[in-house]
Backbone of each chain as ProteinMPNN parsed JSONL, in Angstrom:
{"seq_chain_A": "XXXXXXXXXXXXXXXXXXXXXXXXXXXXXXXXXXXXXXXXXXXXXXXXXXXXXXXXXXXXXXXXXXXXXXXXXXXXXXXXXXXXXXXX", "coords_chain_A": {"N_chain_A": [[9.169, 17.984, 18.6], [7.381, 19.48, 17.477], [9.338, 21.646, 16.075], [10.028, 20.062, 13.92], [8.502, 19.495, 12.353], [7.699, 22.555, 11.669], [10.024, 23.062, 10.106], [10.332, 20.664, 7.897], [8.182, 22.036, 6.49], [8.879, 24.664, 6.506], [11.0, 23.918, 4.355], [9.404, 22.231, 2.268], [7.964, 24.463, 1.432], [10.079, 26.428, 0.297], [10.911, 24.911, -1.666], [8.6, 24.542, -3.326], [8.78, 27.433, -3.928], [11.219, 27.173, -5.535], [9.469, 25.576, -7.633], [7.838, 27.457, -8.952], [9.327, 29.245, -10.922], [9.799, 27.345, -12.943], [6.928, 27.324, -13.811], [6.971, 30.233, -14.225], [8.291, 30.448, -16.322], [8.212, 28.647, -17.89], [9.042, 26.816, -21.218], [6.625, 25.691, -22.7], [3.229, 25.533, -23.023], [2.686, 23.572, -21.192], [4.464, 22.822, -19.83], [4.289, 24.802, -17.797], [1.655, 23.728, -16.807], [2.301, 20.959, -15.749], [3.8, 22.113, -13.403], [2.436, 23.193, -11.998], [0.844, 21.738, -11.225], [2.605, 20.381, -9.562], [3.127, 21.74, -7.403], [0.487, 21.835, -6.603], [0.921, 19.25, -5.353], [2.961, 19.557, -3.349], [1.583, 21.396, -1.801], [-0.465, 20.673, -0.513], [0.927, 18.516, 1.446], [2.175, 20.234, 2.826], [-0.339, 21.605, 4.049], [-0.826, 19.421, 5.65], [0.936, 19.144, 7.503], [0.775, 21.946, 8.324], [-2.06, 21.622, 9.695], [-0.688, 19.349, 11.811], [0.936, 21.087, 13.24], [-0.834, 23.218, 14.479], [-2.121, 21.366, 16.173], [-4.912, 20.653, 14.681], [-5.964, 18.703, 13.195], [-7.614, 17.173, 12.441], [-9.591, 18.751, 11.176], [-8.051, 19.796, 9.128], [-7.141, 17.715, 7.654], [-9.878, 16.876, 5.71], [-9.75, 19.305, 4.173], [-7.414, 18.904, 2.754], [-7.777, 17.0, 1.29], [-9.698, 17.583, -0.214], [-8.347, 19.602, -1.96], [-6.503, 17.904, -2.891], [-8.174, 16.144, -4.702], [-9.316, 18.18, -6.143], [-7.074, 19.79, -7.679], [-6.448, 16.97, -9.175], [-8.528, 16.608, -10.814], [-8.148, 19.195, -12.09], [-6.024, 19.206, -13.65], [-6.547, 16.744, -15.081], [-8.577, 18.113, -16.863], [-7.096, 19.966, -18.303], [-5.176, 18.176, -19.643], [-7.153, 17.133, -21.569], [-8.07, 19.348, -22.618], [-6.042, 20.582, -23.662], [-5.483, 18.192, -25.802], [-7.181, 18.567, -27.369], [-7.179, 20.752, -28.72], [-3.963, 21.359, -29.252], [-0.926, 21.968, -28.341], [0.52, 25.378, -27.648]], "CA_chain_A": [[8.618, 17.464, 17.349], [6.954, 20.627, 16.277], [10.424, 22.402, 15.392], [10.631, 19.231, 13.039], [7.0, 20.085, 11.112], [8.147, 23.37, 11.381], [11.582, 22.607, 9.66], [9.714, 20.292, 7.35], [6.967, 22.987, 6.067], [9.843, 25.625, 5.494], [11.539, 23.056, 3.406], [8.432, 22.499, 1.333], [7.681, 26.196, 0.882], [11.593, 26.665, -0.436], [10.779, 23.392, -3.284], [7.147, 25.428, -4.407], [9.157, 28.732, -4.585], [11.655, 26.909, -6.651], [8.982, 24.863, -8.844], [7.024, 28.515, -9.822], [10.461, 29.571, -11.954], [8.846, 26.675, -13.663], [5.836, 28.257, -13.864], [6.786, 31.448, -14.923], [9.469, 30.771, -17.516], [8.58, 27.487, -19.079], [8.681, 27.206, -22.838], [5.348, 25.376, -23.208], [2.124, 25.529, -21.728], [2.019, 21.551, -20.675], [5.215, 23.241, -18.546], [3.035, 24.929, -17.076], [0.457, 22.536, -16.538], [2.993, 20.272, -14.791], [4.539, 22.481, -12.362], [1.046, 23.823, -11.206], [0.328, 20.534, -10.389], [3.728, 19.927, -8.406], [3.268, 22.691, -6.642], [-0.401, 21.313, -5.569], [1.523, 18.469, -4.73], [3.632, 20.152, -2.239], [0.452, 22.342, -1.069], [-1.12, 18.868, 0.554], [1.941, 18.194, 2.447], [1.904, 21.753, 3.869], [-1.777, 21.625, 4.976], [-1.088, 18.432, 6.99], [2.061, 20.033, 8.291], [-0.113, 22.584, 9.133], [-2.408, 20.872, 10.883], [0.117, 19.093, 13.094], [1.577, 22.649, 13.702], [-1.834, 23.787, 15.046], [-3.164, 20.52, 16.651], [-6.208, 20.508, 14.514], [-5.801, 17.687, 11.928], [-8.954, 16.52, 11.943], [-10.214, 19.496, 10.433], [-6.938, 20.448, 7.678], [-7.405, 16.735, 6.882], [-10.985, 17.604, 4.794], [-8.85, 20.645, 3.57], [-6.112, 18.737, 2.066], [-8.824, 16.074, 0.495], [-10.828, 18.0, -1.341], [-7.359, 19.903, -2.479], [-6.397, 17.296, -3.494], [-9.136, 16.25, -5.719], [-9.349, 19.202, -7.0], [-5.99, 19.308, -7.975], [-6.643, 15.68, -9.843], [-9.256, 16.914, -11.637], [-7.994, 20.189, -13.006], [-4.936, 18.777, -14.343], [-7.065, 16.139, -16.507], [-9.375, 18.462, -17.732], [-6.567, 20.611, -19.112], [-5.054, 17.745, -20.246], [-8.316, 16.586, -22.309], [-8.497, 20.571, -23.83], [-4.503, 20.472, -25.124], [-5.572, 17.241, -26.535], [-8.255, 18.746, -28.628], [-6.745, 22.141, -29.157], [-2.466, 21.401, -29.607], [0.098, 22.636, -26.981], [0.351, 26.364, -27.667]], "C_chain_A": [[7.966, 18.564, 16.512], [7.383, 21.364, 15.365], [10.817, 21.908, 13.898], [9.528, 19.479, 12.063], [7.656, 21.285, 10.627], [9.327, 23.709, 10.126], [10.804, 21.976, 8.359], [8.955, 20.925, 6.161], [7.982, 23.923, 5.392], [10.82, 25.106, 4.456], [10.772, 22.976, 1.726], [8.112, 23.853, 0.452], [8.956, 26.52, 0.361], [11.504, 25.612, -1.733], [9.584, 24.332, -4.3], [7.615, 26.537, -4.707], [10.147, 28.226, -5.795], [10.8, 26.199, -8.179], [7.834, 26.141, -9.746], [8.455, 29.439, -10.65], [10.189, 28.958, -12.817], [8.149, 27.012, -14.45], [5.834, 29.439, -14.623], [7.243, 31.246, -16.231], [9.432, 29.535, -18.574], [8.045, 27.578, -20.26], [7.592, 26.856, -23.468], [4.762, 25.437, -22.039], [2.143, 24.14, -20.967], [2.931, 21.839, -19.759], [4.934, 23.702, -17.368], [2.499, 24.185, -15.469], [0.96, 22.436, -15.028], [3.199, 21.038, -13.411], [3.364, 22.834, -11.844], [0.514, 22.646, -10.323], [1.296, 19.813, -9.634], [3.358, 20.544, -7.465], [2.15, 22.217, -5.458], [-0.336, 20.154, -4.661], [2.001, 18.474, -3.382], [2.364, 20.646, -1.278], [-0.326, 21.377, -0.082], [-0.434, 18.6, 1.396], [2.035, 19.009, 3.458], [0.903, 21.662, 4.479], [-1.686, 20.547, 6.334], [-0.018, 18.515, 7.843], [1.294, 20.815, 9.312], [-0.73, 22.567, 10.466], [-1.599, 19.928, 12.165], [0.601, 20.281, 13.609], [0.542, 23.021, 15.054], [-2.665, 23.028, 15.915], [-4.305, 20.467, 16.256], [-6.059, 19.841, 13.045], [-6.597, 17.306, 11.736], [-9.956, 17.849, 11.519], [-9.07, 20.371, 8.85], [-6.941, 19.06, 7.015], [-8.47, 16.689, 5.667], [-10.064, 18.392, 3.576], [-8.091, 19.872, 2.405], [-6.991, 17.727, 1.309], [-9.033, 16.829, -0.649], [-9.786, 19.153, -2.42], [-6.773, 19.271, -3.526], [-7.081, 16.35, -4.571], [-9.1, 17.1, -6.625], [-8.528, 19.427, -8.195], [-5.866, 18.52, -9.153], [-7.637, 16.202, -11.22], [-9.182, 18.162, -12.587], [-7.245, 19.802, -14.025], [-5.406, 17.781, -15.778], [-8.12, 16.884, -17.35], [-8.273, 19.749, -18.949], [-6.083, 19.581, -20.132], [-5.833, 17.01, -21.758], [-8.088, 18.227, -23.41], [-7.224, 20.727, -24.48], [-4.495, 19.342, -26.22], [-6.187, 17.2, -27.587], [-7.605, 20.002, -29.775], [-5.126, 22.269, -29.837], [-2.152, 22.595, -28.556], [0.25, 24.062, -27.974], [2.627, 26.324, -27.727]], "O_chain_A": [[7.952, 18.637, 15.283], [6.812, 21.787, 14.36], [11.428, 22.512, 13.016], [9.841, 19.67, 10.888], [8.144, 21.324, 9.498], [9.241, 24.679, 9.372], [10.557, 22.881, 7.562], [9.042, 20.465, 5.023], [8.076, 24.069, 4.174], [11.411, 25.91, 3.736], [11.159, 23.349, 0.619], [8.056, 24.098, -0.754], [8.633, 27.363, -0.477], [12.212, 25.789, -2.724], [9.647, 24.668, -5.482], [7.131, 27.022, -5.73], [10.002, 28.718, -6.914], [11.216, 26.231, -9.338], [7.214, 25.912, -10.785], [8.119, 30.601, -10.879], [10.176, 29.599, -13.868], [8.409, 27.091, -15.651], [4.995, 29.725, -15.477], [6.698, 31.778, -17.197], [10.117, 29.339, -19.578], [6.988, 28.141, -20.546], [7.305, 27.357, -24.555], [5.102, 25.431, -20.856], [1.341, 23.943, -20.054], [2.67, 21.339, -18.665], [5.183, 23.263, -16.245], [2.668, 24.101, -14.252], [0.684, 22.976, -13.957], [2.753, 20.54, -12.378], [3.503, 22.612, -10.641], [-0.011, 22.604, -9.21], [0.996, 18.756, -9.08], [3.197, 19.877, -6.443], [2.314, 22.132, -4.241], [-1.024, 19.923, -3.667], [1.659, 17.718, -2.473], [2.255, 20.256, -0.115], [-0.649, 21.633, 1.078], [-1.033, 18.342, 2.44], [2.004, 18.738, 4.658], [1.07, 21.615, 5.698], [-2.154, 20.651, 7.467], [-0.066, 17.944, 8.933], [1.133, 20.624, 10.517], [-0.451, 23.004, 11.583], [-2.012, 19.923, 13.324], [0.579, 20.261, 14.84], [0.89, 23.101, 16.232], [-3.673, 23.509, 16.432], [-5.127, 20.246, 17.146], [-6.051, 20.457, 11.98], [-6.659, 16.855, 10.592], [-11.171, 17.691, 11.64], [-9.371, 21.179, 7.972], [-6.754, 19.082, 5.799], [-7.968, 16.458, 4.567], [-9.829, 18.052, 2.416], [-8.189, 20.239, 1.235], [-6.552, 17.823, 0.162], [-8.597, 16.68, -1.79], [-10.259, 19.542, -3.488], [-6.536, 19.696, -4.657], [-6.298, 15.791, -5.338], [-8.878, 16.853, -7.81], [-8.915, 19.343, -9.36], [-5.323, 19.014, -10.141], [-7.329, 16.102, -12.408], [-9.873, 18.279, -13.598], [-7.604, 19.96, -15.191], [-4.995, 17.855, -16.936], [-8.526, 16.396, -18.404], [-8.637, 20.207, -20.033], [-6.353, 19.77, -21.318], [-5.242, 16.52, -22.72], [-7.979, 18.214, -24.636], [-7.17, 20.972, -25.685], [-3.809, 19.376, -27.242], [-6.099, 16.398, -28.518], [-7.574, 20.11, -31.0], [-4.923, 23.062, -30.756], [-2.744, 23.595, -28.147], [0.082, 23.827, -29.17], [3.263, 27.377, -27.769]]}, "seq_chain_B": "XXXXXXXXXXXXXXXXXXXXXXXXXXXXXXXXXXXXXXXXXXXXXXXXXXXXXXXXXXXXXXXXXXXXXXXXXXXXXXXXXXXXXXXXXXXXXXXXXXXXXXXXXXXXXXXXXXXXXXXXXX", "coords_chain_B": {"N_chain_B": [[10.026, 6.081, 19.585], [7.544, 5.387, 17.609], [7.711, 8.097, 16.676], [10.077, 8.111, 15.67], [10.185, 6.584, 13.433], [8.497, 7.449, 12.209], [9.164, 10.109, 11.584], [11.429, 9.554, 9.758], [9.839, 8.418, 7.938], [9.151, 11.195, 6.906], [11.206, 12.369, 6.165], [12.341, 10.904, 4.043], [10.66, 11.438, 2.307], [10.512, 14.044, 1.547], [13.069, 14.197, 0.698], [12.805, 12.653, -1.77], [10.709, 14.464, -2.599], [12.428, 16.527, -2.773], [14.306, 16.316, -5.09], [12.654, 15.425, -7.149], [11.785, 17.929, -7.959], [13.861, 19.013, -8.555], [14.999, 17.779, -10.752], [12.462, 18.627, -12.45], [13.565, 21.381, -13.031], [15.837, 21.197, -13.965], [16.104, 19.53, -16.427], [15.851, 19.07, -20.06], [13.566, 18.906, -21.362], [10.109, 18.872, -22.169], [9.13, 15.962, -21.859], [11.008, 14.636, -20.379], [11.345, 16.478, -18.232], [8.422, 15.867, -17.166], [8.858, 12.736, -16.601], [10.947, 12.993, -14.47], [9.099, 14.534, -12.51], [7.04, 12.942, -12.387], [7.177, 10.448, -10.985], [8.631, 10.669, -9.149], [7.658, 12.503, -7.426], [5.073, 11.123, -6.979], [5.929, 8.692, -4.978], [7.487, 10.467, -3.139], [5.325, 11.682, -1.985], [3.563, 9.868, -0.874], [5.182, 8.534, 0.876], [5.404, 10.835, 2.33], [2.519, 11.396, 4.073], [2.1, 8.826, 4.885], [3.851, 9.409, 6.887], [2.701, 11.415, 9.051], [0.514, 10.368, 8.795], [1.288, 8.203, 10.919], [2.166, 9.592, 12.679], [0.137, 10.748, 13.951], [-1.449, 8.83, 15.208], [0.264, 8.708, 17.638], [-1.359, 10.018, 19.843], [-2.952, 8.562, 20.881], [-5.233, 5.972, 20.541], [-7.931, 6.87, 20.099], [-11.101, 6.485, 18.725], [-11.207, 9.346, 16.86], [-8.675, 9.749, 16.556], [-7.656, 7.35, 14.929], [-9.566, 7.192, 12.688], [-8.662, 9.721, 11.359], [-6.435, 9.227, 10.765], [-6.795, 6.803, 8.993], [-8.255, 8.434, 6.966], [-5.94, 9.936, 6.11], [-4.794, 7.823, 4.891], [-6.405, 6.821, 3.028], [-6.489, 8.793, 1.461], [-3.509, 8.634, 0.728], [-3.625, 6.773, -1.111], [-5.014, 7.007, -3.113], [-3.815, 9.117, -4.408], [-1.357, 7.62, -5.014], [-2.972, 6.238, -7.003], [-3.573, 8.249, -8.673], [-1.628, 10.304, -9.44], [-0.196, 8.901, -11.36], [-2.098, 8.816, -13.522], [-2.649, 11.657, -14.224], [-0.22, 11.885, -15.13], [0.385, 10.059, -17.349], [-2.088, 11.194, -18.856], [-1.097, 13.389, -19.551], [1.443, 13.574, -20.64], [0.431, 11.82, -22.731], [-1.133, 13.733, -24.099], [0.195, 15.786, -25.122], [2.25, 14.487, -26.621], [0.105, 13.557, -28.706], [-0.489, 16.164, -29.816], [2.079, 17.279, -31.225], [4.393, 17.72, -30.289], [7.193, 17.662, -29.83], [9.821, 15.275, -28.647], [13.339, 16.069, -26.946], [15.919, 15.703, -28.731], [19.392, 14.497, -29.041], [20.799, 14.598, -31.623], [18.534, 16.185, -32.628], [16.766, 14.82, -34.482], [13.636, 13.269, -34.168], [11.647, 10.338, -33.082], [9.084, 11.011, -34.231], [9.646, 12.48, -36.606], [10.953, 10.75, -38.015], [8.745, 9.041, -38.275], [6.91, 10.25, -39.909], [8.806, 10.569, -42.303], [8.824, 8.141, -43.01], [6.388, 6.887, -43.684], [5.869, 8.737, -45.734], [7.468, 7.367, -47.582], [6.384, 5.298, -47.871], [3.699, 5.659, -49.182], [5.016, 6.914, -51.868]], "CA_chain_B": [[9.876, 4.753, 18.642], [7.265, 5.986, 16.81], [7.966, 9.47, 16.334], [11.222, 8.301, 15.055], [9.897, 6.038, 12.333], [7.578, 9.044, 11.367], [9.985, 11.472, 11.006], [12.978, 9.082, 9.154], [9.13, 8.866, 6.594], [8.627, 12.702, 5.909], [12.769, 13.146, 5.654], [12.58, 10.552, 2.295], [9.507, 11.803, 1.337], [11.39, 15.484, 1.467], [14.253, 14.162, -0.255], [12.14, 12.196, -3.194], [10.168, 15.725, -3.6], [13.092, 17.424, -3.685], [14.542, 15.256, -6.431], [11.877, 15.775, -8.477], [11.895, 19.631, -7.874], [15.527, 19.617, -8.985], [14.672, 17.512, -12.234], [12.079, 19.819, -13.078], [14.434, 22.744, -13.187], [17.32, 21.013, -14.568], [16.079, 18.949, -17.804], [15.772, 20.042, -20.983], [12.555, 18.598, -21.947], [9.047, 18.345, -21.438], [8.944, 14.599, -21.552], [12.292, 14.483, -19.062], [10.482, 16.749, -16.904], [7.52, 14.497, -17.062], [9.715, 11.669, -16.164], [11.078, 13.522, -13.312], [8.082, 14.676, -11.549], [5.675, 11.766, -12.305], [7.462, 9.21, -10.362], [9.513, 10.555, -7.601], [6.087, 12.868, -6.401], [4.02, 9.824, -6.141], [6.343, 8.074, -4.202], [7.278, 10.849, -1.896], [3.602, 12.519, -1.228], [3.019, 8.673, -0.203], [5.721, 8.584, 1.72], [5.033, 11.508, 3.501], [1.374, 11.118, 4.358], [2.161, 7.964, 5.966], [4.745, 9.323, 8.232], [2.195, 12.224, 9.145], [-0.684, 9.231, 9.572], [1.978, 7.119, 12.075], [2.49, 10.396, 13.538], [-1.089, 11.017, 14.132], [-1.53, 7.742, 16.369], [0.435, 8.995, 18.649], [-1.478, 10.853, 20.621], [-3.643, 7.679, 21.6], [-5.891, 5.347, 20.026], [-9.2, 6.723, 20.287], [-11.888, 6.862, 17.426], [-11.358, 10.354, 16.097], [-7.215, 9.511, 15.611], [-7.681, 6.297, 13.842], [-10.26, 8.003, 11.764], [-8.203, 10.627, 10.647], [-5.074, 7.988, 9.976], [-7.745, 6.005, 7.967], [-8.757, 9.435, 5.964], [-4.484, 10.257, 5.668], [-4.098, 6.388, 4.182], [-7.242, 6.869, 2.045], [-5.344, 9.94, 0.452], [-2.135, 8.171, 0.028], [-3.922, 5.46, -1.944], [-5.56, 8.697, -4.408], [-2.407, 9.683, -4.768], [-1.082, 6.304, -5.938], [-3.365, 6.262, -8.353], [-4.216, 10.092, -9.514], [-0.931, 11.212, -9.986], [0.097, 8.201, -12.699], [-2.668, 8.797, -14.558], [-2.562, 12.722, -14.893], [0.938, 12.23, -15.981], [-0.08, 9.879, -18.788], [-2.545, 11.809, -19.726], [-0.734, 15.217, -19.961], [2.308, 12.878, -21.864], [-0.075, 11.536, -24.109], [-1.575, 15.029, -25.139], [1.58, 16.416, -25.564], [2.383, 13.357, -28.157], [-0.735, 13.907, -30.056], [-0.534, 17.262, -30.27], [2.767, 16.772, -31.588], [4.975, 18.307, -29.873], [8.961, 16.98, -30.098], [11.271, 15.428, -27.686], [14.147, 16.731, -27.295], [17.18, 14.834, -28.862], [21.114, 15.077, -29.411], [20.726, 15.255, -32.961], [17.368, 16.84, -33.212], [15.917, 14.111, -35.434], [12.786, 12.627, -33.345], [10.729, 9.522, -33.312], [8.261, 11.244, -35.14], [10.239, 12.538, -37.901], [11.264, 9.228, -38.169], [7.146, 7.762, -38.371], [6.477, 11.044, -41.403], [9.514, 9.612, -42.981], [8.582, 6.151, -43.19], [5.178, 7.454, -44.399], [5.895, 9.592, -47.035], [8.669, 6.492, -48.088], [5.428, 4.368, -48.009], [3.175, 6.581, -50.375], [5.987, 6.999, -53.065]], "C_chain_B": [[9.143, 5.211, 17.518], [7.282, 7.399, 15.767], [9.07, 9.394, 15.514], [10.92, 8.068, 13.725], [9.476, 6.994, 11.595], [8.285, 9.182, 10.664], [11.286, 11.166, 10.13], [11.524, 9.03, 7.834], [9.209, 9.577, 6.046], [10.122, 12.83, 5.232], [12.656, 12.424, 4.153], [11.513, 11.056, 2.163], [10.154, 13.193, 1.02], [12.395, 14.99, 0.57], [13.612, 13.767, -1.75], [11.566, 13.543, -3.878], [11.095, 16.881, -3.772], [14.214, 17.06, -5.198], [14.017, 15.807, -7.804], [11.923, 17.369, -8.735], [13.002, 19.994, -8.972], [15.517, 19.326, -10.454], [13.511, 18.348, -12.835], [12.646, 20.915, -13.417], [15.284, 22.606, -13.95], [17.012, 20.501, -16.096], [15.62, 19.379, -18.597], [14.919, 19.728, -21.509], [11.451, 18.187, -21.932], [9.053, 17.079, -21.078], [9.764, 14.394, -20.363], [11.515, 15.188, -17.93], [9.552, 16.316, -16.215], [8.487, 13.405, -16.324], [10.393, 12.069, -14.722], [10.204, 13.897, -12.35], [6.938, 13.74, -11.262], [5.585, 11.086, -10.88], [7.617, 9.85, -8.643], [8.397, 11.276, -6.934], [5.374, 11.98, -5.564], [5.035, 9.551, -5.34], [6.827, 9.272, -2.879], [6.266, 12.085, -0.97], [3.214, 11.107, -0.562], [3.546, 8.325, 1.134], [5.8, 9.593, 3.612], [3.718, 11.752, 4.556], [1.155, 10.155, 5.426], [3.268, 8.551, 7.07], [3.553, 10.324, 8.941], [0.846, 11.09, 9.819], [0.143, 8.488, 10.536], [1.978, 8.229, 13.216], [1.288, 10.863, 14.43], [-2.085, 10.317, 15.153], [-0.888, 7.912, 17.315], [0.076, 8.961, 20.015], [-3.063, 9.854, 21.355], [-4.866, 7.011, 20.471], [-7.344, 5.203, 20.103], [-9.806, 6.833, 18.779], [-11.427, 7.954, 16.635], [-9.933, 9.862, 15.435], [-7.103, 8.412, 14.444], [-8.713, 6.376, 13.049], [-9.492, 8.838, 10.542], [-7.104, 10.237, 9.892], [-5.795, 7.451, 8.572], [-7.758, 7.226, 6.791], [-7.266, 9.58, 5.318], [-4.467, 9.43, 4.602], [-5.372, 6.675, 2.879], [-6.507, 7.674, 0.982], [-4.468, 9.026, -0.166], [-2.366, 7.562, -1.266], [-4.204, 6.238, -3.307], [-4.737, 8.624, -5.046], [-1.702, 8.726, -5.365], [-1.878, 6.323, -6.932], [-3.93, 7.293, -9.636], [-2.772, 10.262, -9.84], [0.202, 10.308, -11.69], [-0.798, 8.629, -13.39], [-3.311, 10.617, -15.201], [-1.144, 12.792, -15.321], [1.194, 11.257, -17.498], [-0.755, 10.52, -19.682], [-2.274, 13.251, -20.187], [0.12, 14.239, -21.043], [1.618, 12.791, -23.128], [-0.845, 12.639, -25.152], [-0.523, 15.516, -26.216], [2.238, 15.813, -26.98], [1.741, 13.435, -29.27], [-0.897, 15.114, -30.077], [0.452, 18.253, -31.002], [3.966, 17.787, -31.415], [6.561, 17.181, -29.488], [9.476, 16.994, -29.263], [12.417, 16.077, -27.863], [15.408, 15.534, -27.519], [18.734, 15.299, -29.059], [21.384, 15.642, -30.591], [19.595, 16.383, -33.644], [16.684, 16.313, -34.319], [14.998, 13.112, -34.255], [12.171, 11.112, -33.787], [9.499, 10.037, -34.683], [8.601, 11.857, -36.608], [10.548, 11.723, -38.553], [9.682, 8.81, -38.695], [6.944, 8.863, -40.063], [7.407, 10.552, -42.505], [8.865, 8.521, -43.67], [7.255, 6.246, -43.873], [4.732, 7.843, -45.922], [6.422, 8.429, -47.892], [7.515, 5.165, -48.862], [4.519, 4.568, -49.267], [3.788, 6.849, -51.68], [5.998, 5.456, -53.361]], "O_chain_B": [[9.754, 5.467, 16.481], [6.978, 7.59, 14.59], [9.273, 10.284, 14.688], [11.177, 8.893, 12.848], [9.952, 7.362, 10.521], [8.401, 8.767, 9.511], [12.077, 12.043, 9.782], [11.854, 9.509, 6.749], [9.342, 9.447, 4.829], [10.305, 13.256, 4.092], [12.827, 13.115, 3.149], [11.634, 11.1, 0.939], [10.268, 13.309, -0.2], [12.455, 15.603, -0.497], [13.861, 14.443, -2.749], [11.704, 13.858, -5.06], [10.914, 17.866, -4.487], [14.642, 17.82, -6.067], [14.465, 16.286, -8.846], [12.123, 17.819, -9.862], [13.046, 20.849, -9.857], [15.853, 20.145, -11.31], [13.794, 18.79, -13.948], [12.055, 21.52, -14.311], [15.684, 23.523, -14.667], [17.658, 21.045, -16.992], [14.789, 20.243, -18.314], [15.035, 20.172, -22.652], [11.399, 16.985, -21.675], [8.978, 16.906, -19.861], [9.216, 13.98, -19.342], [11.12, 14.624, -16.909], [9.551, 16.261, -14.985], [8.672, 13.666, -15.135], [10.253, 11.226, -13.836], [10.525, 13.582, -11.204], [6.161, 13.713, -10.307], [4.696, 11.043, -10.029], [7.07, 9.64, -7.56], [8.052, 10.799, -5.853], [5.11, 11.894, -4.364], [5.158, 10.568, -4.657], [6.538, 8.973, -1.72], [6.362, 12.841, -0.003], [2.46, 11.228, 0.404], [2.93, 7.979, 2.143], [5.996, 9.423, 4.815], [3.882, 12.225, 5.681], [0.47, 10.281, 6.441], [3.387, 7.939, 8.131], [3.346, 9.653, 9.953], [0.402, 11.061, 10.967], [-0.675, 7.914, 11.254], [1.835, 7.956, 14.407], [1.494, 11.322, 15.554], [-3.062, 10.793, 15.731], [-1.315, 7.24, 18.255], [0.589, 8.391, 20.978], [-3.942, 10.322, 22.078], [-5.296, 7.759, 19.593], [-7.986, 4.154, 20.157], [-9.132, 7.195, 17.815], [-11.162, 7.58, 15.492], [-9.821, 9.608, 14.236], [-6.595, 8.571, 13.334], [-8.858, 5.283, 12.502], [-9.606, 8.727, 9.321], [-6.781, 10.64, 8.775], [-5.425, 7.65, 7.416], [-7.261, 6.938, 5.703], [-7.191, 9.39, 4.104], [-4.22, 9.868, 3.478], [-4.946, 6.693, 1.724], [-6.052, 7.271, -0.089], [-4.569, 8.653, -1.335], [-1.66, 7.684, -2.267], [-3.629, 6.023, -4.374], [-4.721, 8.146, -6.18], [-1.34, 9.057, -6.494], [-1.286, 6.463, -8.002], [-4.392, 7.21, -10.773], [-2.768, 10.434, -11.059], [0.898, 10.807, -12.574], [-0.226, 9.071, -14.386], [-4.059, 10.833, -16.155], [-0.828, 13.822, -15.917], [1.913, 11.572, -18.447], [-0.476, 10.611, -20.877], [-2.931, 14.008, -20.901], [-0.35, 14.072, -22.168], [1.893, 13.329, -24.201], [-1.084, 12.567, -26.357], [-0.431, 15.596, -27.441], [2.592, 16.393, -28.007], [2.19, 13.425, -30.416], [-1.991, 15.246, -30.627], [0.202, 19.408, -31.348], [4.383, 18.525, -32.308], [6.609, 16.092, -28.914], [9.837, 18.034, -28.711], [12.583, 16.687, -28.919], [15.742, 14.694, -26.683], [19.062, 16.476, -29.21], [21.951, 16.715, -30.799], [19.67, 17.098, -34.643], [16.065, 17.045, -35.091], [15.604, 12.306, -33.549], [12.301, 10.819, -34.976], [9.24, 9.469, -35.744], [7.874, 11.697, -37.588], [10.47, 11.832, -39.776], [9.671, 8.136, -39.725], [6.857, 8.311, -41.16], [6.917, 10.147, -43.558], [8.529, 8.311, -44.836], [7.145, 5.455, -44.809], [3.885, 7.535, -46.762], [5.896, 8.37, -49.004], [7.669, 4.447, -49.85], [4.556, 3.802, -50.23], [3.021, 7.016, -52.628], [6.675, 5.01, -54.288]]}, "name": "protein", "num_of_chains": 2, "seq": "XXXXXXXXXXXXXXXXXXXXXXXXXXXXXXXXXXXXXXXXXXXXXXXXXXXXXXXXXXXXXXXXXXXXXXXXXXXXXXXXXXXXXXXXXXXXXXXXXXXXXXXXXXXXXXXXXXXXXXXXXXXXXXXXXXXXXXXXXXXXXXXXXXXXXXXXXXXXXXXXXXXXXXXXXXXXXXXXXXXXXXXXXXXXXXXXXXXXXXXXXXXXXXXXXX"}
């Protein structure tokens, strides 16, 4: 079952390398935005990958919380300053 | 039994986020890209969380595991409802800040509303 996290995780990490082409090359900032916040998407999945990897889930669980918050909350505060300012 | 169920979770949740991955890359327009990553994310960060919380019971049913399931499912639920409403509210910036779908002809909705405007004023 670990080969299958394993398997799993390098899957993930091959989707976030494809969604920062995104990132680099998209024609607006809100392109951006988005993909930054796919990516943190993915980054949550990995941590609790992780943690099954390492047998210590009850401490990458926290991890991937407050990630994910974070996450939540960046995304609307950009969204609030393109709203004031106009997409670039 | 269980392990199986899990692991048939994370595989659609893998396939839904790579979905969306692929429509991010491929469409030609913020909104489409929007539309592509909104949906199929939520549904497979939910998806995968719970196979990861089934997977997590496993290893016996004491306090700390069904704790940490509980904390997984708490997430999921976040996630149901955080990632609709930062993709409205990036959409709806994007709208008022007036930034143009992309169309076949290249005449938008909103060219269409200044139209009708100006048509109004005369």
């Amino acid at each position: 079952m670990e080969d299958f996290f394993l398997g799993a995780a390098i899957v993930i990490s091959l989707m976030a390398v494809m969604t920062i082409y995104r990132a680099v090359a998209g024609p607006t900032d809100i392109d951006r935005i988005i993909s930054v916040g796919a990516i943190g998407t993915k980054t949550v999945i990995l941590l609790l990958l992780m943690g099954l990897i390492y047998k210590r889930l009850d401490m990458f669980v926290d991890i991937a919380l407050c990630y994910a918050i974070i996450n939540f909350v960046g995304t609307l505060l950009f969204a609030k300053y393109f709203n004031r300012k106009g997409v670039l | 039994m269980i392990e199986i169920l899990s692991a048939t979770l994370i595989v659609l949740g893998l396939f839904l986020l790579l979905a969306g991955t692929v429509g991010l890359l491929r469409l030609p327009d913020f909104y489409c890209r929007m539309h592509s990553v909104g949906k199929s994310d939520t549904l497979g960060i939910v998806l995968c969380l719970s196979g990861v919380a089934l997977y997590n019971l496993t290893g016996g049913f004491t306090l700390t595991n069904i704790l940490v399931s509980l904390k997984i499912m708490t997430m999921a639920v976040f996630w149901l409802i955080a990632n609709p409403t930062t993709t409205h509210a990036l959409a709806r910036s994007a709208y008022q800040s007036g930034l143009k779908p992309w169309t076949k002809d290249g005449i938008t909705e909103i060219d269409l509303d200044e139209k009708r405007a100006k048509e109004a004023t005369n």
